[in-house]
C-alpha positions in Angstrom: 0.0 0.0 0.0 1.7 3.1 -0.9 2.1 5.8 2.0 0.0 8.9 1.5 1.7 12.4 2.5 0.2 15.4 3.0 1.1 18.7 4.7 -1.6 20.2 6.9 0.2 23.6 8.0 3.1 25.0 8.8 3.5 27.1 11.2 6.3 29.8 11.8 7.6 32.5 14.2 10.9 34.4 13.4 12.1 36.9 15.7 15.4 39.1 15.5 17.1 40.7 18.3 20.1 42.5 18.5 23.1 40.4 16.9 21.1 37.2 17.2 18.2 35.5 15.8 15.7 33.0 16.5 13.6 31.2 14.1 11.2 28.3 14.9 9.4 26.5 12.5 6.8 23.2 13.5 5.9 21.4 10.4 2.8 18.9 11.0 1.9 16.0 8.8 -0.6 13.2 8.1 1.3 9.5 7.5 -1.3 6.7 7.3 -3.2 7.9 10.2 -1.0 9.5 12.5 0.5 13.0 12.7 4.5 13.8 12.4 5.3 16.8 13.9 9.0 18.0 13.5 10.5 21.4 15.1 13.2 22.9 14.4 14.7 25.7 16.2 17.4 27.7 14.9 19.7 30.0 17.6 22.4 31.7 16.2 24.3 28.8 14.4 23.0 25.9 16.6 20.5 24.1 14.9 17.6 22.0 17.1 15.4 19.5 15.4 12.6 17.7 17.6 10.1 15.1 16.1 7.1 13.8 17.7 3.8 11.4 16.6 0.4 11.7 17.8 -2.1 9.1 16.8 -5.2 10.8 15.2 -7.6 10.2 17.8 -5.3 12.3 19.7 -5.3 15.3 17.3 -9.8 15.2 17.1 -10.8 19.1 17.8 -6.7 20.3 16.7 -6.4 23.7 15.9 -3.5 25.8 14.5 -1.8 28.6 15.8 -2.7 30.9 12.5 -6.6 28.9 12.7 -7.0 29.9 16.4 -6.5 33.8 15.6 -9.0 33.3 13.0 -11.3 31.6 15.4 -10.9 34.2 18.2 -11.9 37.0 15.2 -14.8 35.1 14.5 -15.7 34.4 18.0 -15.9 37.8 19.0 -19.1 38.8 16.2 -20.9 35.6 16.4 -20.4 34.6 20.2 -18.7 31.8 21.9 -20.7 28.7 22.5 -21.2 27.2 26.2 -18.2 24.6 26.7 -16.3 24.9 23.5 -12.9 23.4 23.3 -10.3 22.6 20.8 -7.2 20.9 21.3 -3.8 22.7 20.4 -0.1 23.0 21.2 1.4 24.3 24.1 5.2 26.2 24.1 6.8 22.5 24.5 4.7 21.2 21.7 2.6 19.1 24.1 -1.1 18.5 23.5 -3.4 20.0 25.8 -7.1 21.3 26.0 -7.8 24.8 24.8 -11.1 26.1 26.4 -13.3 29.2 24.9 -15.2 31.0 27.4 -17.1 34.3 26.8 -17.1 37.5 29.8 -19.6 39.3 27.7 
């Protein structure tokens, strides 16, 4: 059975300071029913490449960094419903829950 590939998002944040950059990248992908994430962070001239696998049961209600501003946009002229959740990543590229909750 041949293996299917496709890229889902990619996701970046490049920042420069003074003499020194940073640049992350997180590249996610769907492999025959999982999803590969793979990071690399680039300091300077030090290069730092992480990969990780999350089964896609795991990944049900996954949202983006880019998708959740454009939620949140969204959110704010048509309401948030009662108990909304999505599941996203968190500055160690764990899973976790993502609650939306309305003050208005």
């Amino acid at each position: 059975m041949e293996t299917q590939l496709r890229k889902l998002s990619i996701m970046c944040l490049y920042l420069q300071l003074e003499n020194h950059s940073l640049d992350k990248k997180t590249i996610l992908t769907k492999v025959d029913g999982e999803y590969q994430v793979n990071k690399v962070i680039t300091q300077g001239d030090k290069v730092d490449r992480f990969s990780l696998t999350f089964a896609e049961s795991d990944m049900k209600g996954f949202i983006s960094e880019g998708s959740n501003l454009l939620l949140m946009r969204l959110l704010i002229t048509k309401g948030t419903p009662t108990g909304f959740t999505a599941i996203s990543f968190d500055s160690d590229t764990n899973l976790c829950r993502s609650p939306y909750v309305s003050y208005i």
